[in-house]
C-alpha positions, 0 to 999 in steps of 0.5 A, a space after each residue: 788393279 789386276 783383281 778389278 780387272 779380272 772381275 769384270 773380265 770373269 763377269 764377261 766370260 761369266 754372260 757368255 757360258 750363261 748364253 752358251 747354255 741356253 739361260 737368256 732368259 736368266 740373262 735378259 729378264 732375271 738378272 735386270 729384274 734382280 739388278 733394279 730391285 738391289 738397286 732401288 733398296 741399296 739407294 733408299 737404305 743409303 739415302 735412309 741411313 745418312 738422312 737419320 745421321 745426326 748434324 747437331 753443329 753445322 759443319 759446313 765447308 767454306 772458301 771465303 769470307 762469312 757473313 760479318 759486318 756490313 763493310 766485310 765483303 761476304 762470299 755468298 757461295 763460298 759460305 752461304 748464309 741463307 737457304 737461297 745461297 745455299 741451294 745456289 751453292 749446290 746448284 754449282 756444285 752438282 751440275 758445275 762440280 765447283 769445289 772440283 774447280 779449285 782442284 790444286 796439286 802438290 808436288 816437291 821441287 829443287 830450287 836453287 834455295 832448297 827443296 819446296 813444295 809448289 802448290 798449282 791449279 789442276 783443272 784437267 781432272 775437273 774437265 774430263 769429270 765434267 765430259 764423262 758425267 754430262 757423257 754419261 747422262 746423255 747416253 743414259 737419256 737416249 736409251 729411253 727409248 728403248 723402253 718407250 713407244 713412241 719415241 718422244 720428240 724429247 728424245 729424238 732431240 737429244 739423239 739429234 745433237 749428239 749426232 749432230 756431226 753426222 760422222 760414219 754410218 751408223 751415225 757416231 755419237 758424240 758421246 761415245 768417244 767422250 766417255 771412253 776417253 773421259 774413263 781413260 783419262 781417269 784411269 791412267 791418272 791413277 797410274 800416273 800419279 805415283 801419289 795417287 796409284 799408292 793410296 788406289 784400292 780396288 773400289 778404285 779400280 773395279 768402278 773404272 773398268 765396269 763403266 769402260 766395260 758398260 761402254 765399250 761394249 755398247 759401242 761394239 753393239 752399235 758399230 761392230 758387232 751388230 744386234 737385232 734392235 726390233 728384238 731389243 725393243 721387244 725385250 726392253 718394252 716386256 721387262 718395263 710392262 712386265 710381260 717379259 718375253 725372250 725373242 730368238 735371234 738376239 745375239 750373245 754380245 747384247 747379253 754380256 752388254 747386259 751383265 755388265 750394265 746389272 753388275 753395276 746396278 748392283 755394285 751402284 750404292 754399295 760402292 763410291 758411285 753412290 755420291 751421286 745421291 750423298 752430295 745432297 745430303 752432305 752436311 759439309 755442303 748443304 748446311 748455312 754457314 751462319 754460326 756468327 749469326 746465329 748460336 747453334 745449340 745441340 738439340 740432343 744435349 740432355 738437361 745440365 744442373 747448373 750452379 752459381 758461383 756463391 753455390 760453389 763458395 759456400 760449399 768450399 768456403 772454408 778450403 778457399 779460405 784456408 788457401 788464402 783465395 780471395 772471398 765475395 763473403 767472409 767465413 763467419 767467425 767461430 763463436 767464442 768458449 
C-alpha cells in the first residue's frame, strides 16, 4: 500500500518538476498523445488475446435451475438457455452488476454451541461499486465538452442534472462527492477487512489511489485552485484536431491533472481495470447454459481410432479365456495330432 501511495505521489511531484522546467509541451501534447495510443494497443491486444483463447466446453456460471422438463421451473437468468436470455443476462450484469448483488460474507462466530461459520448478504459493496461506476461515466461524459465546439444539447443535459441541486458557486456536481466517497469506501474496505487487507497487492492499491488521485485533483481545479478554461478549451480542441498548441497562462495544477489522468490510461489494460472490456468476453457469463439440451463436442478433438468389442476379443481371446472371462464366442478348438 505504501509503494502504491508513494507511486502516484512521485507521479505528482514528477508533473510539477516537469512544469518547473519549462516542458508543457511535453506535459500537455506529448504525454496524452503517448497515453491514447498505449491505451488504444493495450485494449485491442487484450481484447485480441482473450477473443482467440479457446472455450471448447461451455462453462457458464449458473445460480439457478437449467433448463430441463417442462414441469422444472427454469431460472432464465441465472442460467440462460438462448442467446436472448444470454444478452439479458449480460445486459444485468454490465449495467446492473447482478452477480455483485448477491455478494454474501463470511465471518466465524461463538455460539453457545460452538464456533460456526455464519454466512449474511453484503450489499454495501455492491452499492457504492454502482455510485463510483455511473459517477465515473457521468464525469467522463461531461468532459466532452471540453473536446467539442459547440456543446451538444446532449451534454448541456447531463451537466444540468448533475447539478441540478445547484449547491455553491461553481456549481457542485453531484458526482464529484459520489466518486470520492465511493473510492473511499472502496479503500477503507481493504483495511478493514482483516481478511480481505492479507490477500491486497499492489494492483490492489495503486488503481485506488491513481482514480482518487484523477478525482481529487479535478475538483481542486474546479473549486480551489482555479485555471483558465478558455486555454483548456484551446489545449483540448488542438490535441482532438491535431494542431496541438500550448497557450501560456495555464497554471501547474492542470498539468498534474493531466498526468494523472495519462498515468491511468497507461496503466488502464495492463491492470484490473480492464474487465471493463473482459466482462463481455468471459465465457463464464456470456455462454448458454444448454449442455442437457445440447451435446457439446470439442471442435479441436483430432480424429480417434475406434474399436468394437468383438475387435478386442479377438485380439485377447485366448488370455480372456485363459482367465476364465466370459466369452460372446468361443476359442476354436486346437486341431487334433
Amino acid at each position: 500500500m505504501a509503494i502504491a501511495f508513494m507511486v502516484v505521489t512521485g507521479i505528482g511531484v514528477l508533473s510539477l518538476v516537469c512544469y518547473a522546467l519549462g516542458m508543457t509541451y511535453f506535459l500537455g501534447v506529448v504525454l496524452p498523445y503517448a497515453a491514447i495510443l498505449v491505451f488504444m494497443a493495450g485494449f485491442i491486444w487484450r481484447i485480441v488475446c482473450w477473443a482467440r483463447s479457446p472455450v471448447p466446453f461451455p462453462i457458464a456460471l449458473t445460480g439457478g435451475q437449467q433448463k430441463s422438463l417442462p414441469w422444472i421451473k427454469h431460472a432464465k437468468f441465472e442460467a440462460p438457455a438462448s442467446t436472448l436470455e444470454v444478452a439479458g443476462r449480460m445486459v444485468l450484469e454490465v449495467f446492473l452488476f447482478r452477480s455483485l448483488f448477491r455478494n454474501t460474507r463470511a465471518e466465524m462466530r461463538d455460539t453457545p454451541e460452538g464456533p460456526r461459520l455464519i454466512y449474511w448478504s453484503s450489499k454495501w459493496l455492491w452499492v457504492f461499486a454502482l455510485l463510483f461506476h455511473y459517477a465515473f461515466l457521468v464525469i467522463f461524459i461531461r468532459h466532452f465538452r471540453f473536446f467539442i465546439e459547440p456543446v451538444p444539447i446532449c451534454l448541456q443535459a447531463v451537466e444540468f442534472f448533475d447539478s441540478i441541486m445547484a449547491v455553491g458557486s461553481p456549481v457542485l456536481f453531484q458526482s464529484d462527492p459520489v466518486i470520492v466517497a465511493a473510492l473511499l469506501f472502496l479503500f477503507l474496505r481493504r483495511l478493514y477487512d482483516p481478511k480481505l487487507r492479507y490477500i491486497s497487492l499492489l494492483g490492489d492499491y495503486f488503481p485506488l489511489f491513481l482514480l482518487l488521485a484523477v478525482a481529487l485533483s479535478g475538483i481542486s481545479l474546479r473549486y480551489w485552485t482555479k485555471v483558465d478554461i478558455a486555454s483548456v478549451k484551446v489545449l483540448t480542441m488542438g490535441l482532438v484536431t491535431f494542431s496541438p498548441t500550448v497557450p501560456a497562462g495555464i497554471g501547474a495544477a492542470f498539468y498534474v491533472h493531466m498526468a494523472f489522468v495519462a498515468s491511468l490510461l497507461i496503466y488502464f489494460p495492463f491492470s484490473k481495470l480492464m474487465h471493463a472490456g473482459g466482462v463481455l468476453l468471459s465465457p463464464t457469463r456470456n455462454l448458454a447454459a444448454n449442455s442437457r439440451e445440447f451435446r457439446h463436442v470439442n471442435p479441436w478433438n483430432g480424429p480417434k481410432q475406434y474399436r468394437t468389442y468383438a475387435e478386442y476379443e479377438d485380439e485377447f481371446r485366448d488370455a480372456m479365456a485363459e482367465a476364465g472371462l466370459p466369452l460372446e464366442k468361443e476359442p476354436e478348438a486346437a486341431p487334433a495330432e
